[in-house]
N, C-alpha and C positions, 0 to 999 in steps of 0.2 A: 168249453171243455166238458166231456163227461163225466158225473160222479160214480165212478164205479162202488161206491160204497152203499149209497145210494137203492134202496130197496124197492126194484122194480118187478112186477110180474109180468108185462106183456111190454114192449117198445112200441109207446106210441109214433107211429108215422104221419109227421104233419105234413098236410100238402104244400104247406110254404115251401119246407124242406127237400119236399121232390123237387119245386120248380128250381130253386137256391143250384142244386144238384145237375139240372137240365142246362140250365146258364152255364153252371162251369163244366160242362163236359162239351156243349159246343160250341164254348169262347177256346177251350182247350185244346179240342178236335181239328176243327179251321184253322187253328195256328199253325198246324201241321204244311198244308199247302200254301199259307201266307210267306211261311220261311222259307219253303225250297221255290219259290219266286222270287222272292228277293234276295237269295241270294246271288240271282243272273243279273244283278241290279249295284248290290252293294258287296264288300269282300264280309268273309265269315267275322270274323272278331268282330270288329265294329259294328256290323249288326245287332249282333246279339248283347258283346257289353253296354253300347250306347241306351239301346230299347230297356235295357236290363236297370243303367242308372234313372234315366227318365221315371220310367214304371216305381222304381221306388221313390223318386222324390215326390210322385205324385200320392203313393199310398201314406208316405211319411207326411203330408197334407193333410192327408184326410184321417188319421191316429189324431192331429191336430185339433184338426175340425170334431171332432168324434170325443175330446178333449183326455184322451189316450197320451201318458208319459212317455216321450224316445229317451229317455234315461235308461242306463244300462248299468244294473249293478257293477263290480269289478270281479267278482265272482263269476259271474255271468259272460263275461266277455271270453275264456277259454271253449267253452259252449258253443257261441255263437260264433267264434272266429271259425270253428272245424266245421261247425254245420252248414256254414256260406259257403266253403273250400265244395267238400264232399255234394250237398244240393246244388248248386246254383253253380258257383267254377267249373267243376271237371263238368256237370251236367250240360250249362250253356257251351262248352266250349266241342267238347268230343261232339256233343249232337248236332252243333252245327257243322261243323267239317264233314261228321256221315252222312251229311245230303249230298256230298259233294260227290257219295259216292252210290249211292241208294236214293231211289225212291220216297219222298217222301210216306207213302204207305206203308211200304217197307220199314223203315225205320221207326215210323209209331207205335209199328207192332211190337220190334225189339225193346224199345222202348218201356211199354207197358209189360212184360217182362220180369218188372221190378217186385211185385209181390212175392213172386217166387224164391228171387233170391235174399228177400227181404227174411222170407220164414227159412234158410238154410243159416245165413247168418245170426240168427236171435236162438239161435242153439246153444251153441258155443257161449255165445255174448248173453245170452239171456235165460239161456236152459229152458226154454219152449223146444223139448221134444218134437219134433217135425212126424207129421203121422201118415197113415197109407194113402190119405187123399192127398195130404203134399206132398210124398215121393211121387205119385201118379201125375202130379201136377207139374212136378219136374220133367217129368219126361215126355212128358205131351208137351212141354215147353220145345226141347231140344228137337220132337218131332218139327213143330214149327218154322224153328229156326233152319232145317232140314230144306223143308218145304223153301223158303225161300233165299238159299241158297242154292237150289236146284234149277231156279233160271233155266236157261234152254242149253243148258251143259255145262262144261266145265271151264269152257272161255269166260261166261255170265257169272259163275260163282269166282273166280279167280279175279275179274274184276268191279266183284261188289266185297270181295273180305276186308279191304279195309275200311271201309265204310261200317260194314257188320262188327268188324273188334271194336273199331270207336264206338259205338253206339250199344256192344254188349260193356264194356268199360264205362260207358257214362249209366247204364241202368244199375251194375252193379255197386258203381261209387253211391249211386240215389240211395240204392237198397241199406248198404253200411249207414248213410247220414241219417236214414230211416232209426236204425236200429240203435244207432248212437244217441239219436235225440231220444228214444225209448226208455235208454238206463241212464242218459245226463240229462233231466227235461229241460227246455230255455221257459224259466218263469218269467214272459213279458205276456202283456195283451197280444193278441194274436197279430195283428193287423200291423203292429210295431213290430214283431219280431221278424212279420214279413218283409218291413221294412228296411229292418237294417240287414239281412241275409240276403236280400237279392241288392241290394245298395254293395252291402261288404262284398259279394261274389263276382257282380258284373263290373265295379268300379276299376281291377287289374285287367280286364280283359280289355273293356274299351282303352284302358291307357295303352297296353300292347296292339291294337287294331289298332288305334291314331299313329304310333310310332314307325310299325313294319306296315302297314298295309296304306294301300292308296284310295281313296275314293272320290270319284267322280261323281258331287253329286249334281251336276248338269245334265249327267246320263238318266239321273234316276224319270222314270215318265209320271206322269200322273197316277194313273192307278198303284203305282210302286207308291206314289207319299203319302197314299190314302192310306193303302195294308201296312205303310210304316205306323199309323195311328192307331192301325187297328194292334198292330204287337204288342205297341205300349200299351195302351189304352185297356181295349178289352182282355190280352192275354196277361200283363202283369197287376191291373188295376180290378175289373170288374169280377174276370173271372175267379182270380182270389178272393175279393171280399164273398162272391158268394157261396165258397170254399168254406168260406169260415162259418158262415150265415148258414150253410149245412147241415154242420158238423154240430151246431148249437142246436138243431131241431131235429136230427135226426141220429140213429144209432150210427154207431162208429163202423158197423160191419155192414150198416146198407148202406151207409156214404161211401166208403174203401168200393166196394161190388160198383159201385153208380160210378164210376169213374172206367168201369171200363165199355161205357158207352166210347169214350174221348178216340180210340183205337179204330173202333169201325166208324165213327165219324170221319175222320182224318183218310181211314181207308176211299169210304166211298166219295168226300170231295175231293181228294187225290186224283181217284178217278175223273170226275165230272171238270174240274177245274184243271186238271195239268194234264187229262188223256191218257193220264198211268195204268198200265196194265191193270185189269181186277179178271184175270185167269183164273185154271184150278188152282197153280201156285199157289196166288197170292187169297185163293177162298181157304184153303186148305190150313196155310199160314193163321188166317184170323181165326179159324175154328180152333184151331191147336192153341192158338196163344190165350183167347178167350179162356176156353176150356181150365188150359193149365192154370191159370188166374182165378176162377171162379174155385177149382179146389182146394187151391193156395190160401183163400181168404176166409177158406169152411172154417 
């Protein structure tokens, strides 16, 4: 964590901290076409819950190893029951179902989205005043979303809206759990709190994915139980720790900006790996959403 009390005149930019930063933005980016593959593979909940508990038990290992307490105050527990719900629940859950109906490119973009509504929220909730480059940011956001609702007419937008509500509902839930953990902080070591938020989050989903949903995993082919490893693995294990490993060496406002490499990653292996359109749409989309993002985090 950063001291903001802490009496600095220039932020030093370490280069560990760029790479820490590179790593999770394209363990995070890739994840994008890893899930709208397997989803042809596996059903929506139990993917994401199962991946989601695995990923934690592993990080809750390595807290371990790292010799990091999973104790959890009792105070503490209100905190982290809301932040696992709002991050990790409504997030895994809405985001995976909007593949079902978008693009995974598509969907990254809305996705990443989150800044924006992160800074209208922390108004209210936090009285950060939102200023002319964040309104500007808003609405270059909406142009975006615009842009990729305009598909090749009104057939294409009518059947990507629901895909697009789930997916504006899971960036806005992020955005809230953002803001929440802003004005209630969770005091755990990082790497623990990650642990028990995505453990608390995905642990109901996969119990609902086991129950209603079926899966065949005789279907799944080889390449499916590799990017099964890679979801766990690299998307809830790696890429977080070097999230964190970031965030320790780098300013909080070049790490927030570094993340939105994650967007046009996801964009252009969408493309290269699943043959997703990358038209003017969907160029138009990334610029708009970029954009809006980049003034959101001024």
């Amino acid at each position: 964590m950063l001291d903001s009390t802490r009496p600095v005149l220039r932020p030093r930019i370490a280069p560990a901290g760029l790479m820490f930063l590179a790593i999770t933005s394209i363990g995070w980016g890739f994840n994008w076409p890893v899930t709208k593959f397997l989803l042809a593979e596996l059903p929506p909940l139990t993917l994401r819950g199962v991946t989601g508990v695995l990923g934690a038990g592993l990080l809750a290992a390595l807290a371990l190893v790292r010799g990091d307490s999973l104790k959890v105050a009792r105070e503490i527990w209100p905190r982290l029951l809301t932040a696992a719900v709002l991050n990790v629940t409504g997030w895994m859950v809405l985001m995976g179902l909007a593949l079902l109906w978008l693009p995974a490119s598509e969907a990254a973009l809305i996705a990443y989205t989150m800044p924006v509504w992160a800074s209208i929220i922390a108004w209210p909730v936090l009285g950060e005043r939102p200023t002319v480059l964040r309104t500007l940011g808003l609405v270059m956001a909406f142009v975006g979303l615009a842009s990729i609702m305009g598909g090749n007419g009104i057939a294409a937008s009518t059947e990507k809206l629901p895909g697009i509500i789930m997916a504006l509902f899971g960036a806005l839930g992020f955005a809230l759990g953002t803001v929440f953990s802003k004005k209630y902080p969770i005091r755990l070591p990082p790497i623990t709190a990650a642990a028990w938020q995505i453990g608390i989050g995905c642990l109901p989903i996969s119990i609902v994915g086991l129950l209603i949903e079926t899966s065949h995993l005789e279907l799944v082919t080889p390449v499916g139980w590799w990017l099964l490893v890679y979801s766990t693995v690299v998307q809830f294990c790696i890429a977080y720790v070097s999230w964190f490993a970031a965030l320790a060496r780098l300013p909080a406002s070049v790490a927030a900006i570094g993340t939105m490499a994650v967007p046009v990653i996801g964009v252009v292996a969408s493309a290269i790996a699943l043959h997703e359109p990358l038209g003017p749409g969907q160029i138009a989309a990334l610029v708009f959403t970029l954009g809006a993002v980049v003034l959101a985090t001024r």
